[in-house]
C-alpha positions as CSV (number, residue, x, y, z in Angstrom):
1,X,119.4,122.5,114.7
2,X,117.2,124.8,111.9
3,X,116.1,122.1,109.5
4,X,114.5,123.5,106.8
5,X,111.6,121.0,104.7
6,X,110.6,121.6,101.2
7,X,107.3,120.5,100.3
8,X,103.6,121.0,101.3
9,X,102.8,120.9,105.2
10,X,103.4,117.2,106.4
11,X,102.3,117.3,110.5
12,X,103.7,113.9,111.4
13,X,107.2,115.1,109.9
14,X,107.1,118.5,111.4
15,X,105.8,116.7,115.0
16,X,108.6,114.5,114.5
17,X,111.6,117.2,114.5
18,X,109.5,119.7,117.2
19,X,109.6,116.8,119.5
20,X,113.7,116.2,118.7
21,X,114.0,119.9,119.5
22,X,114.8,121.0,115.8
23,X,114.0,124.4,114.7
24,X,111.8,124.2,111.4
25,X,111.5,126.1,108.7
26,X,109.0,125.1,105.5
27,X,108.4,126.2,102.1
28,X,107.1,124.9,98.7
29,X,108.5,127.9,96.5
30,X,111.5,127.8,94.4
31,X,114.5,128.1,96.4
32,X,117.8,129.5,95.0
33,X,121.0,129.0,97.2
34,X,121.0,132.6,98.0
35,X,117.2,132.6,99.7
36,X,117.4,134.1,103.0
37,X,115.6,131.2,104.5
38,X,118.7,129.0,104.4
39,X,120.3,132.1,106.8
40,X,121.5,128.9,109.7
41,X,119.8,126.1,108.1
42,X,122.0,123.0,108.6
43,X,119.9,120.0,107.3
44,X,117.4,120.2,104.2
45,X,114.4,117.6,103.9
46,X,112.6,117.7,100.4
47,X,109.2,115.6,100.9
48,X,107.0,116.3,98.0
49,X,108.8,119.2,96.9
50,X,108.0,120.6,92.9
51,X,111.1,122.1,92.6
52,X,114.4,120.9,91.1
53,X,117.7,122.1,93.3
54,X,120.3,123.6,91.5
55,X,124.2,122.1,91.5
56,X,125.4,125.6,93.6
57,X,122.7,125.2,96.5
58,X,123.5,121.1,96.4
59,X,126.8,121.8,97.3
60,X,126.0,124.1,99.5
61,X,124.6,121.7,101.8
62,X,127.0,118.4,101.0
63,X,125.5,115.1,102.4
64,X,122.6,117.8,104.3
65,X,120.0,117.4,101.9
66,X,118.1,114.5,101.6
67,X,114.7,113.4,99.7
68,X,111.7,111.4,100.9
69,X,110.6,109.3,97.8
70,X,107.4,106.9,97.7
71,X,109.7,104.3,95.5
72,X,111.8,101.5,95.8
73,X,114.4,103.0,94.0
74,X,115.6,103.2,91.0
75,X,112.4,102.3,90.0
76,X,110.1,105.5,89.5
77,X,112.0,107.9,89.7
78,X,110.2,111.5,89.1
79,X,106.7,112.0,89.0
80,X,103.3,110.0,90.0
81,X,106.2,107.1,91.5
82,X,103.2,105.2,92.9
83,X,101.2,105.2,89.6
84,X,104.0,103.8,87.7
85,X,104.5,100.9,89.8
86,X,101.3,99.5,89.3
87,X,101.4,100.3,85.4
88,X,105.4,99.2,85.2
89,X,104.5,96.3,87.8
90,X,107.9,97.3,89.3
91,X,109.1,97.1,92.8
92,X,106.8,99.0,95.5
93,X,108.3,100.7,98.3
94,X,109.9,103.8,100.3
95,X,113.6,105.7,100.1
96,X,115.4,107.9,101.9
97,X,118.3,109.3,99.6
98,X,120.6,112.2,99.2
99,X,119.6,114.7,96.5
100,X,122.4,114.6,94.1
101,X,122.5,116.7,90.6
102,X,119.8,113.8,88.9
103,X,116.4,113.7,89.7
104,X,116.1,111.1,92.2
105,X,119.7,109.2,91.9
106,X,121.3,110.2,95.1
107,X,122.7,107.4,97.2
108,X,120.3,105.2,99.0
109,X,120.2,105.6,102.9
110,X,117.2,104.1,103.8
111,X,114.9,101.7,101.7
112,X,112.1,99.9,102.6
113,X,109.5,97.6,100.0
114,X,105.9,97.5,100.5
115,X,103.7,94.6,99.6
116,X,99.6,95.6,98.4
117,X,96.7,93.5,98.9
118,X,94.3,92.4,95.4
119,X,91.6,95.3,96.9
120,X,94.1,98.3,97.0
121,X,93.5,101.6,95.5
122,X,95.6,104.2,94.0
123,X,94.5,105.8,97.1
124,X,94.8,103.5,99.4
125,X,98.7,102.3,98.3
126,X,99.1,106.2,98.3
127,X,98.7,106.3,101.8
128,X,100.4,103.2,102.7
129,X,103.7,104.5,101.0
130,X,103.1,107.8,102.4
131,X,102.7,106.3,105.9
132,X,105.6,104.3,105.0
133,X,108.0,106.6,104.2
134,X,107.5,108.9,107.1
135,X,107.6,105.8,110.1
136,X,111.1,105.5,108.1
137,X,111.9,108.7,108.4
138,X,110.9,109.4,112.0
139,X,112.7,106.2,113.1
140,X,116.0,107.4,111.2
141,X,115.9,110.9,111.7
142,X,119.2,111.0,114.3
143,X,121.0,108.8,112.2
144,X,120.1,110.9,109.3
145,X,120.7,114.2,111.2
146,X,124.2,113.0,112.0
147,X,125.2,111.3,109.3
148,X,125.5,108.3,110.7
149,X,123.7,106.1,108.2
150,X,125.9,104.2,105.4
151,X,125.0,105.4,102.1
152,X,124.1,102.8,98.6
153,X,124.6,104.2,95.1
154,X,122.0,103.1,93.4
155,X,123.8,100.4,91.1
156,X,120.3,99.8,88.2
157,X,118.8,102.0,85.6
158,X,115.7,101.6,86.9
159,X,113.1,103.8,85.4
160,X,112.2,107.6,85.6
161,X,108.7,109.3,84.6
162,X,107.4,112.9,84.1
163,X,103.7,114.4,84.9
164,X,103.8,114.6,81.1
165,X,104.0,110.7,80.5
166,X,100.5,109.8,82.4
167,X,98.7,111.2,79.9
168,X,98.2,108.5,77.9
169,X,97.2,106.5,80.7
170,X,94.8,108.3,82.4
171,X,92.0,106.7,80.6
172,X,93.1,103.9,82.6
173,X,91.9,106.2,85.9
174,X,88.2,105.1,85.4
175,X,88.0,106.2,89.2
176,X,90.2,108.2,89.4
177,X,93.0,107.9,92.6
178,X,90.3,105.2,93.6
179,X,90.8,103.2,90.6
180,X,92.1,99.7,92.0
181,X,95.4,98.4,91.3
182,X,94.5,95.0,89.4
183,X,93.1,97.0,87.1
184,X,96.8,98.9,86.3
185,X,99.2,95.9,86.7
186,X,101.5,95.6,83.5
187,X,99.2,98.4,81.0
188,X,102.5,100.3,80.0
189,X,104.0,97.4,79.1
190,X,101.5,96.7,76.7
């Protein structure tokens, strides 16, 4: 099968479908549903991707798109998801959902939460959602593939953020991404 992943160069994914005998394809450019790179694409995998999918590409490619998101859903939806958890002290965690019309309020197909320990980093809760969310996705992948997997609308409002709205917390980044997480719990909802 020619899967085709949207976002920058993630090896453990790309290993993943090379060793399940799937053709891949990669970009991060805008992608219009008349690219030539979907020529025989049959399943789309957005991981990190920039760019929003338009409605005519979506349905293009019905229940064959899906989005690798470092949130627990429908919290943090958007941008910086990870960042927002600590600052929203929201649920932390991984999802696998279809890429619907919204930005990030597909139906739920796989969802795992993720505790943090008191000495965490941006950084280091970074990389634990990121390892997180592709051990889900490696695990799943034939289930996914096939569409075997029993979908969950996601049923809250839950909470959405734009690149835009960390600006008036990034004073709060004294360290930048190694800024520890105590020190972010609950300042948005100041």
């Amino acid at each position: 099968m020619k899967v085709l992943l949207l976002g920058p160069h993630r090896p453990n994914i790309e290993a993943c479908l090379h060793h399940r005998g799937e053709d891949i394809l990669r970009t991060e450019e805008p992608l219009s549903s008349e690219s030539a790179l979907l020529e025989n694409v049959a399943f789309i995998v957005s991981y990190g991707y920039r760019h929003i999918l338009k409605r005519d590409l979506i349905q293009r490619f019905p229940k064959r798109i899906i989005n690798l998101h470092i949130s627990m859903l429908p919290w943090n939806r958007g941008a910086d998801p990870n960042l927002w958890s600590f600052l929203e002290d929201t649920p932390k965690g991984a999802t696998i959902h279809y890429i619907d019309e919204g930005l990030d309020t597909g139906d739920v197909l796989v969802q795992q939460e993720v505790d943090y320990e008191r000495n965490d980093t941006l950084r280091t809760s970074y990389e634990r959602l990121s390892q997180t969310i592709e051990d889900l996705f490696m695990e799943h992948w034939p289930a996914l593939r096939d569409n075997r997997l029993t979908a969950k609308a996601q049923t809250r409002k839950g909470t959405s953020h734009t690149l835009k709205d960390r600006e008036k917390f990034t004073h709060l980044l004294h360290l930048g991404w190694d800024t520890p997480v105590r020190d972010l719990i609950g300042k948005a909802l100041r």
